[in-house]
C-alpha positions as CSV (number, residue, x, y, z in Angstrom):
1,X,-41.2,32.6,14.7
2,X,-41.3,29.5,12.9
3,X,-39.2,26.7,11.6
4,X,-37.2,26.6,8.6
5,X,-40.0,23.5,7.5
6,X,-42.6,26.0,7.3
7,X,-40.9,28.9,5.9
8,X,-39.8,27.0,3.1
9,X,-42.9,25.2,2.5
10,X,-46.0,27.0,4.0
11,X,-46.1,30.5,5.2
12,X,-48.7,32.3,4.9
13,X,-49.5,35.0,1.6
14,X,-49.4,38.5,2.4
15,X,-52.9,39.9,3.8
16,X,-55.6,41.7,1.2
17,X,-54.7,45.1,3.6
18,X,-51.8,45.3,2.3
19,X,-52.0,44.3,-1.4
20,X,-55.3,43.9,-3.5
21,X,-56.4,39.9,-4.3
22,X,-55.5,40.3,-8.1
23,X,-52.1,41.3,-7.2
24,X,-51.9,39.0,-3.8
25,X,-52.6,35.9,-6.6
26,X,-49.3,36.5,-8.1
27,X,-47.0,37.3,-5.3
28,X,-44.5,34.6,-3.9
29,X,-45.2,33.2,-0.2
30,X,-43.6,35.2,2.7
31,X,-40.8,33.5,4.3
32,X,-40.4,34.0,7.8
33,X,-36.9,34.0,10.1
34,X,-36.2,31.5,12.1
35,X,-34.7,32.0,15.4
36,X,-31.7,34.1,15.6
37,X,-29.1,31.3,15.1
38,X,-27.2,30.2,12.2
39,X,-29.2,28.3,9.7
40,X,-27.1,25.7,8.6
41,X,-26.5,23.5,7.0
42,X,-27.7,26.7,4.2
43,X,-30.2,26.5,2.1
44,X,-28.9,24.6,-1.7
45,X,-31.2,25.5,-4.7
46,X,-33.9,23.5,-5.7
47,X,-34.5,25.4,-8.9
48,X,-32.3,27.5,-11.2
49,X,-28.8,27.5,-11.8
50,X,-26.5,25.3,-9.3
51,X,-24.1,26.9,-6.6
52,X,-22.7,26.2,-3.3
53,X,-24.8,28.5,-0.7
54,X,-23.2,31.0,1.9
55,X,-23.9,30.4,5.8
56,X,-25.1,33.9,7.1
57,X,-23.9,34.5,10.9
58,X,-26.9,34.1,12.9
59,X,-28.7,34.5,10.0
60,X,-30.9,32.4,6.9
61,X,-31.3,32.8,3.1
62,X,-34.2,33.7,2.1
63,X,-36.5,31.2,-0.2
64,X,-37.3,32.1,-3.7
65,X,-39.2,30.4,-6.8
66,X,-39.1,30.1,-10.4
67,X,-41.3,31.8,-12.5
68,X,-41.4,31.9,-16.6
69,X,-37.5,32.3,-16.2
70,X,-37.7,34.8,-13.1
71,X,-36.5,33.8,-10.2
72,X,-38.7,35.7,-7.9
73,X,-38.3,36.3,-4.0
74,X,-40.7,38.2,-1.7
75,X,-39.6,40.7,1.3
76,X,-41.6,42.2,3.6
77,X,-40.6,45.4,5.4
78,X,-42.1,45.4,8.8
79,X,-41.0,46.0,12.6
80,X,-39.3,43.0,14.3
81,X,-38.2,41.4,17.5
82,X,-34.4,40.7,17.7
83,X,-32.6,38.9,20.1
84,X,-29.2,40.6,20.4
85,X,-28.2,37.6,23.1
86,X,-30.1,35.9,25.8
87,X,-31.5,38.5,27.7
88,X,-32.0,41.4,25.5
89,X,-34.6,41.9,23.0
90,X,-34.5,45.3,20.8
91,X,-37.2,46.6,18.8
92,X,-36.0,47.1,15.8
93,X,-37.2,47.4,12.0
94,X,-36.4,44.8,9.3
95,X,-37.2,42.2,6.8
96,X,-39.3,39.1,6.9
97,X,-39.3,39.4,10.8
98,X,-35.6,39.7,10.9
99,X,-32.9,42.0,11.0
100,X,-31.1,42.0,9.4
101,X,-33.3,40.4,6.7
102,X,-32.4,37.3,4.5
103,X,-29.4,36.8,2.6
104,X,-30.5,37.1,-1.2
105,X,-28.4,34.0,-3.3
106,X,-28.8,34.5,-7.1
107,X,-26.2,33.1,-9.6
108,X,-24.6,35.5,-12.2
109,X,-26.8,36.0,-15.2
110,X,-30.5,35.3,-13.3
111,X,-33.1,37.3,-13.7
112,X,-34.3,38.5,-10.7
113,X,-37.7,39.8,-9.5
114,X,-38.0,41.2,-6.3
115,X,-41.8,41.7,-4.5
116,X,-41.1,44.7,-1.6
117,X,-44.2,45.3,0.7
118,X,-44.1,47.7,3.1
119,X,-45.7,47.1,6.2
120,X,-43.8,50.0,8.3
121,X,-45.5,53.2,9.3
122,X,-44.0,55.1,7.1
123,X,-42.9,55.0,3.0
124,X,-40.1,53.2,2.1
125,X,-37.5,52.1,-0.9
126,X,-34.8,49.5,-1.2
127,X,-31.3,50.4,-2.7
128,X,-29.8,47.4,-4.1
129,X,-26.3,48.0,-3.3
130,X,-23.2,47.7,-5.5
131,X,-25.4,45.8,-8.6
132,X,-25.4,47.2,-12.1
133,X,-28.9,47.7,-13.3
134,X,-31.5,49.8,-14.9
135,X,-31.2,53.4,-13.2
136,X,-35.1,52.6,-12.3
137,X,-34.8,49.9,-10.4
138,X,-31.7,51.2,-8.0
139,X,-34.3,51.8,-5.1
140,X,-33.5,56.1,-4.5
141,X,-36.6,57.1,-3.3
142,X,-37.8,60.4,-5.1
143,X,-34.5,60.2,-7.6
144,X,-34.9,56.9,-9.2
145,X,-39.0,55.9,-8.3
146,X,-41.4,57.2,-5.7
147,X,-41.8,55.8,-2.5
148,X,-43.4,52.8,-1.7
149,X,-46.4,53.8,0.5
150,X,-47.0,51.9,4.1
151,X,-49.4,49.3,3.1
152,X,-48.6,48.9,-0.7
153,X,-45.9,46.3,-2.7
154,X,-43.6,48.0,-5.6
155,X,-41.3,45.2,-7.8
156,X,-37.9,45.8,-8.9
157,X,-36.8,43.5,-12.2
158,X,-33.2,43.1,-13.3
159,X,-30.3,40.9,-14.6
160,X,-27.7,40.0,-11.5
161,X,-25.0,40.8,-14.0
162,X,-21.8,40.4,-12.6
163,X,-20.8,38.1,-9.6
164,X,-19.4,39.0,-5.9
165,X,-20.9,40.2,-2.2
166,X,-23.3,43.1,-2.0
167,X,-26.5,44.5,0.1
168,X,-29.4,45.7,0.1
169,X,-30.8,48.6,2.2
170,X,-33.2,51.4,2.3
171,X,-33.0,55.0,0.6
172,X,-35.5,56.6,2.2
173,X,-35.6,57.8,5.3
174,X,-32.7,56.0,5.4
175,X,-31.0,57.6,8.9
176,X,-33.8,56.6,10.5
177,X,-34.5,53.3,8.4
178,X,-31.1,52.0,8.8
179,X,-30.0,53.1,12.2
180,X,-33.5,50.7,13.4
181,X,-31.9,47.7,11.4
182,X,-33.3,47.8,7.8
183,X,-30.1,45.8,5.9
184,X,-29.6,42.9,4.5
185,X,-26.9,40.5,2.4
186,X,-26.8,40.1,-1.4
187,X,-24.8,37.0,-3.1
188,X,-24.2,36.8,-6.8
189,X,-22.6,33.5,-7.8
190,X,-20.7,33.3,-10.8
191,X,-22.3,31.3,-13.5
192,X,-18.8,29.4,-14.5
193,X,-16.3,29.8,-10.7
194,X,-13.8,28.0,-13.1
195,X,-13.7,30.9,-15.6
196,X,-14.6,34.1,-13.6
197,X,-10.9,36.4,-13.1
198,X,-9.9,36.0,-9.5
199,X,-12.4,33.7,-8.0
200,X,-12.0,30.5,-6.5
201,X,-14.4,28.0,-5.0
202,X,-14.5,28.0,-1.0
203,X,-15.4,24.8,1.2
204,X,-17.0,27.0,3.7
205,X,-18.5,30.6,2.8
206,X,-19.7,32.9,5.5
207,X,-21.6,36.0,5.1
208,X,-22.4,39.0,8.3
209,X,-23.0,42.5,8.4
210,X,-21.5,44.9,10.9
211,X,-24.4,47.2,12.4
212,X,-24.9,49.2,15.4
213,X,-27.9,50.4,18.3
214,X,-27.3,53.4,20.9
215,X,-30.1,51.6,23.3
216,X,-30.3,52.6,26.7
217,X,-29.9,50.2,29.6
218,X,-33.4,49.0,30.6
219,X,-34.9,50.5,27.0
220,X,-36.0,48.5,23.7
221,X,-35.7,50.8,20.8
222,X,-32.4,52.2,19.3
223,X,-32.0,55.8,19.4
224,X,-32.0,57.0,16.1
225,X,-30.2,60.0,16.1
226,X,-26.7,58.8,17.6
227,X,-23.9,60.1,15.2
228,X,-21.0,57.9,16.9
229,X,-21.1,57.6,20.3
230,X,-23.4,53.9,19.8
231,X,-23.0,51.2,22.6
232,X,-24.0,47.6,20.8
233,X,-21.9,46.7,18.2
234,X,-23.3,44.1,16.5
235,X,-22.6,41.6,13.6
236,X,-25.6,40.9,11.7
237,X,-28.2,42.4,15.4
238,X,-26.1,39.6,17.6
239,X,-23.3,41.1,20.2
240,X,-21.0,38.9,21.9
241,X,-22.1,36.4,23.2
242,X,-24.7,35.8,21.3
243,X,-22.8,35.8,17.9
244,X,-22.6,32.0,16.8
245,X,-18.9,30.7,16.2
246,X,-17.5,29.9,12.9
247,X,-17.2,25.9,12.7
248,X,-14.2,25.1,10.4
249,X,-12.8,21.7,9.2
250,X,-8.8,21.6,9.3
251,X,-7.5,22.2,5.7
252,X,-10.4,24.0,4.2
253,X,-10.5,27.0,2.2
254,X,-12.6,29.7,3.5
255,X,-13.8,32.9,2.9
256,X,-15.9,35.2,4.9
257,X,-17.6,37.8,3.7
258,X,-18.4,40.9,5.6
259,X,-20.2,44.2,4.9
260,X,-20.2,47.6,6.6
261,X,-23.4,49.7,7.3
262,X,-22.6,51.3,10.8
263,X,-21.6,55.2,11.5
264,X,-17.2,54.3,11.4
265,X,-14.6,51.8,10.5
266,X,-13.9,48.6,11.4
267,X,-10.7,46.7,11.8
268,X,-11.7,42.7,11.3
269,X,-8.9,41.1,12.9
270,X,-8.1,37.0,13.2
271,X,-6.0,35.5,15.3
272,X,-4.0,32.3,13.9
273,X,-3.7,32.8,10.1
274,X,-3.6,35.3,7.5
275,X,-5.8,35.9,4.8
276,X,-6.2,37.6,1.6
277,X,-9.1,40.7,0.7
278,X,-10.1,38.4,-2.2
279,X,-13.0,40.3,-3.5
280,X,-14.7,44.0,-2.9
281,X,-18.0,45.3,-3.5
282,X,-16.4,46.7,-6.9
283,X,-15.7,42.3,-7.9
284,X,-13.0,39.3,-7.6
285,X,-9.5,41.2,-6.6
286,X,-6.4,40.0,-8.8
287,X,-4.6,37.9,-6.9
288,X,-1.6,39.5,-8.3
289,X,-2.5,42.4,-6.2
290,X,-3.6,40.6,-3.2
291,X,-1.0,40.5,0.1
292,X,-1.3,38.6,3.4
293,X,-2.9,40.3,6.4
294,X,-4.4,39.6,9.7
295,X,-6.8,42.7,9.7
296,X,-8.7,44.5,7.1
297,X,-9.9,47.6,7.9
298,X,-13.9,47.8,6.7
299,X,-15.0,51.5,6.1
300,X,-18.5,52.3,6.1
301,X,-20.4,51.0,2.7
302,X,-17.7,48.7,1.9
303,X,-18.0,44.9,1.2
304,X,-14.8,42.9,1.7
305,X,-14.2,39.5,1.0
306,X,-11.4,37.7,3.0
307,X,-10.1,33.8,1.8
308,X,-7.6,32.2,4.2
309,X,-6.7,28.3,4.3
310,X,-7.4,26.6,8.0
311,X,-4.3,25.6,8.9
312,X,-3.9,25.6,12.2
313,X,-6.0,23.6,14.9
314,X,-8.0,25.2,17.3
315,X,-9.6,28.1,19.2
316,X,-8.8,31.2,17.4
317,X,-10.6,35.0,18.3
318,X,-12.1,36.8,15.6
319,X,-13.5,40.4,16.3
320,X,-13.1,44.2,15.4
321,X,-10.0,45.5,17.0
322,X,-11.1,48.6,18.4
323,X,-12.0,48.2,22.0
324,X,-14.8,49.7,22.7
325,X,-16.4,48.0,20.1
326,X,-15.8,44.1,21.7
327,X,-17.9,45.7,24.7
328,X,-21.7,45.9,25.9
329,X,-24.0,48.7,27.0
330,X,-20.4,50.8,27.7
331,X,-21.2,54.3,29.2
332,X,-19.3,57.1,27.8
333,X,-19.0,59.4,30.9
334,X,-17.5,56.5,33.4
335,X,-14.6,58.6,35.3
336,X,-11.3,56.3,35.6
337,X,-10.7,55.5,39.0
338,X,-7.7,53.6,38.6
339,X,-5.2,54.0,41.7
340,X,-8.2,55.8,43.6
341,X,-8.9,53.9,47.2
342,X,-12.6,55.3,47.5
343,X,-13.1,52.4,49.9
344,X,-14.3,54.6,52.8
345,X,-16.5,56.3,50.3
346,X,-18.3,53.0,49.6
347,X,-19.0,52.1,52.9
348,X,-21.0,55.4,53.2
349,X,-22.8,54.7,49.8
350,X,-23.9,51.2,51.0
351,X,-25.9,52.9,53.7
352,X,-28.0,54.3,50.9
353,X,-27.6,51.7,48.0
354,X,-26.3,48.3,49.5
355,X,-25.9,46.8,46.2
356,X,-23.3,49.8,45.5
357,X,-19.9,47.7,44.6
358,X,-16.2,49.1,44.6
359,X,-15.1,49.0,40.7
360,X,-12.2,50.2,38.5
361,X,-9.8,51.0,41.5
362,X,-7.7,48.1,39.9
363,X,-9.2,48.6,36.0
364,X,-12.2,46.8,35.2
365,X,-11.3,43.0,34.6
366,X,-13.0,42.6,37.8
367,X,-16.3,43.3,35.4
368,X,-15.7,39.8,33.8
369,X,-16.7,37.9,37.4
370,X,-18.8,40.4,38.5
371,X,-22.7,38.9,38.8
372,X,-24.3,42.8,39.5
373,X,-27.9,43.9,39.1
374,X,-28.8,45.0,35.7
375,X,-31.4,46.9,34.6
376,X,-34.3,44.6,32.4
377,X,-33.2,44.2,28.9
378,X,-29.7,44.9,29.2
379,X,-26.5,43.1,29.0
380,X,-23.1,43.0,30.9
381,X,-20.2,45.5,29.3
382,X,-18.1,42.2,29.7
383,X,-19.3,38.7,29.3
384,X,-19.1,35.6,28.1
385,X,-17.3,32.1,29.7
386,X,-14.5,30.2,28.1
387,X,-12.6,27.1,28.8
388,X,-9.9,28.8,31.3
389,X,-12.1,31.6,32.5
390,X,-14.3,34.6,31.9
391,X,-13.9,36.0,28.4
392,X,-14.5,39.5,29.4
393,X,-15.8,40.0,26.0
394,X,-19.1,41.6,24.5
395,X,-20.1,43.4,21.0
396,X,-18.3,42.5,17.5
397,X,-16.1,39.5,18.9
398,X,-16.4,35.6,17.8
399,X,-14.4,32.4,17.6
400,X,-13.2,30.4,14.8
401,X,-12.9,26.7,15.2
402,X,-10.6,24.5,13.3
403,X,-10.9,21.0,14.1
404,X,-9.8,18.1,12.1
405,X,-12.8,15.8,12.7
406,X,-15.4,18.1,11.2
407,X,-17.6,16.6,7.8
408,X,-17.9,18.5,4.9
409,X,-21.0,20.2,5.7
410,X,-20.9,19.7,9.2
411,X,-21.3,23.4,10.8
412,X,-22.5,22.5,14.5
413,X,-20.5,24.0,17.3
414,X,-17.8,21.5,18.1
415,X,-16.9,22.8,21.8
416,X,-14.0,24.0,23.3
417,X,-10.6,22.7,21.8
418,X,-8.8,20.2,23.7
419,X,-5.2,21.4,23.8
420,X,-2.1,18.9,23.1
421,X,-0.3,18.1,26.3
422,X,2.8,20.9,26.8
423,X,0.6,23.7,24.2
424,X,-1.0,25.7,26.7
425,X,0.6,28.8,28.8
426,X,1.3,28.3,32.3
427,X,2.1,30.1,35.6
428,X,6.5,30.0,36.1
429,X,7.1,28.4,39.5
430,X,10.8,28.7,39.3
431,X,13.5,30.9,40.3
432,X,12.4,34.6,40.9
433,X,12.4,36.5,37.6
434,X,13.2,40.3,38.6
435,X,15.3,41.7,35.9
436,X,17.8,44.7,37.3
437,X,17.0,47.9,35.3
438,X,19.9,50.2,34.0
439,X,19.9,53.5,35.4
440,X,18.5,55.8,33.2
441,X,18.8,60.0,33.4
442,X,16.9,63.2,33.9
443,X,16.9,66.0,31.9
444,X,19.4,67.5,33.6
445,X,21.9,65.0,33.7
446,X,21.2,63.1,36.9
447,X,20.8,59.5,37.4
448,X,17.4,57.7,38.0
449,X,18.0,55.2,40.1
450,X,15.1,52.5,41.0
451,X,14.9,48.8,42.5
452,X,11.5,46.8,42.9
453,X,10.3,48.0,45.5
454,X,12.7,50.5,46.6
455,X,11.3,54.0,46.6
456,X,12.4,56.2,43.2
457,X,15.4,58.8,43.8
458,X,17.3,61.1,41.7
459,X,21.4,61.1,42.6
460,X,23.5,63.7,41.1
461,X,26.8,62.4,39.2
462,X,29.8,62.1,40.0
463,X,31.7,65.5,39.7
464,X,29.0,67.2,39.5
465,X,27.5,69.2,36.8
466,X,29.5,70.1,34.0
467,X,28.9,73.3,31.7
């Protein structure tokens, strides 16, 4: 890995076994990841057209120059290390050592050229997702051009002709291709913000793409032929709680920008404001059509951009709202114990395994505290420590923070929120609080009678039945 000062400035060409010297003379320097945190402040042009950058999640933008009116970048397919969160590495495939690979930033009206060497095992192709272009340069592999071979570097050469959020992503092989990481994000800037239908400038713009890995507990390499039944759910390769939080100043616009390649849908939910879909993989929404929401549901392909205004101070969750999916390494065949006393049992068991622990007689927050063994390369189901407690987190699951004190460019983590005096829940130390019930009544017309911690009965009414 090396810094952003050297992949801006010095990395190294690609090798002559991949490309001959004629051809490795005219390519653009590689540009390799960083470590798998968010590059920020992002990376502002130094040539071509002006814009205000994106911050990708955990992420980087990847370096381009200029070129006789071309601005040209260079990515490398190639396996890669990624660090889904301290303590688990995965094998995965990507771009430029990442995955997934670098956010591509072009400005509406560019011309863009695009070096792609492969350096996998296998042939390759990139689909540039959701951009109008010339149908030989959309990246199908066998429809549209052939294959790039392992070893060899095809170009692709277009006009970024209309603004908004896109991808890029293999079409070849592309079950296997994509389910080992091969993604990445795609900006287009509009040339004039001030004239484009339906945009509007953002102080902060984020960028992340939802993935997922089926890897087993104690393994390295995704399984690549899981249909649904996946257990890391990532934004951009990073589970909880590894994913980086989203610093916000108090007041600012924002929009965050978020893209879909896993196997289902995803419902982004925020906690503490509501925000617009401002923009879709199709362009700019009206904003006649636009209504508030606190979750967008993301289908699989889809690009959605959401636009909120920060105004409201403090720690606020961000995360997919289906379950499983803010969870780590999560079995699928775990039997629910819930109300079973296998006590007795356990005893027995810890003659044979003495690290064998009782769990989810009582549901499984005890999971949260728990400090278990774990098999190498693998990460607790829930995790993660906040301010008042164990987060019992994992997966797609983040925080925003709005503080007031924050600079305009000034993305660093700013720590926990420190709650106003009388803002926080607490525990009720007053008078008892149990609520008497109404009786309710059975099918057949009896009365339910119950009191806390009475045992239930059924009494007959008065008169008895009547037909």
């Amino acid at each position: 890995m090396s810094s952003r000062r050297h992949f801006l400035g010095g990395a190294a060409l690609v090798g002559a076994a991949a490309v001959g010297r004629s051809a490795m003379a005219a390519l653009p320097e590689v540009a390799t990841a960083p470590p798998p945190t968010t590059m920020a402040p992002p990376l502002h042009p130094g040539s071509g057209r002006p814009y205000r950058p994106v911050v990708t999640l955990n992420g980087w933008t990847l370096p381009w120059r200029m070129k006789a009116g071309w601005k040209e970048f260079h990515l490398v397919a190639e396996p890669v290390l990624r660090e889904l969160a301290p303590g688990m590495t995965a094998q995965l495939w990507g771009y430029n050592g990442s995955s997934p690979g670098p956010t591509i930033e072009v400005v509406e009206g560019d011309r863009v050229r695009l070096f792609v060497t492969n350096k996998l095992p296998e042939h390759t192709a990139v689909h540039w997702h959701g951009q109008r272009l010339p149908s030989g340069m959309d990246g199908v592999g066998g429809l549209t051009q052939p294959q790039i071979p392992a070893g060899k570097t095809f170009v692709y050469e277009f006009e970024a002709r209309r603004s908004g959020t896109f991808m890029y992503h293999p079409h070849a092989d592309e079950m296997v291709q994509m389910a080992m990481g091969m993604m990445g994000f795609w900006i287009t800037h509009p040339k004039d913000p001030r004239r484009t239908p339906g945009y509007s400038e953002a102080d902060r713009d984020f960028c992340f793409l939802l993935n997922a890995f089926d890897i087993e507990p104690g393994s390295a390499t995704p399984k690549i032929m899981t249909m649904l039944d996946f257990n890391l759910w990532c934004w951009n390769s990073r589970v909880f709680p590894g994913i980086d939080s989203l610093a916000v100043r108090l007041g600012d616009r924002v929009r965050i920008r978020v893209g879909n390649l896993t196997m289902t849908n995803h419902p982004i939910h925020m906690h503490g404001h509501e925000f617009v879909v401002a923009g879709t993989d199709g362009g700019w929404t009206n904003p006649a059509s636009r209504w508030p929401e606190v979750t967008a549901d993301i289908a699989v392909g889809q690009m959605r951009a959401l636009e909120f205004s920060a105004t409201e101070p403090g720690d606020w969750a961000f995360h997919c709202h289906k379950s499983h999916h803010t969870m780590n390494a999560m079995g699928h065949d775990v039997p629910t114990m819930i109300g079973v006393d296998h006590r007795d049992v356990v005893h027995k068991i810890q003659k044979l395994v003495p690290d064998y622990m009782v769990m989810g007689e009582r549901g499984m927050a005890d999971m949260g505290e728990m400090e278990m063994p774990l098999p190498d390369n693998t990460l607790p189901m829930m995790t993660g420590q906040g301010p008042m407690g164990p987060l019992e987190m994992g997966g797609m699951f983040t925080v925003i923070k709005v503080r007031e004190d924050l600079a305009r460019d000034d993305y660093r983590d700013p720590g926990w929120y420190a709650h106003p005096k009388g803002s926080v829940a607490y525990e009720w130390s007053g008078e008892s609080m149990n609520p008497q019930r109404a009786p309710t009544s059975n099918t057949d017309g009896t009365e339910v009678h119950h009191h806390p911690g009475a045992p239930w009965r059924a009494v007959k009414p008065r008169g008895g039945h009547k037909h």
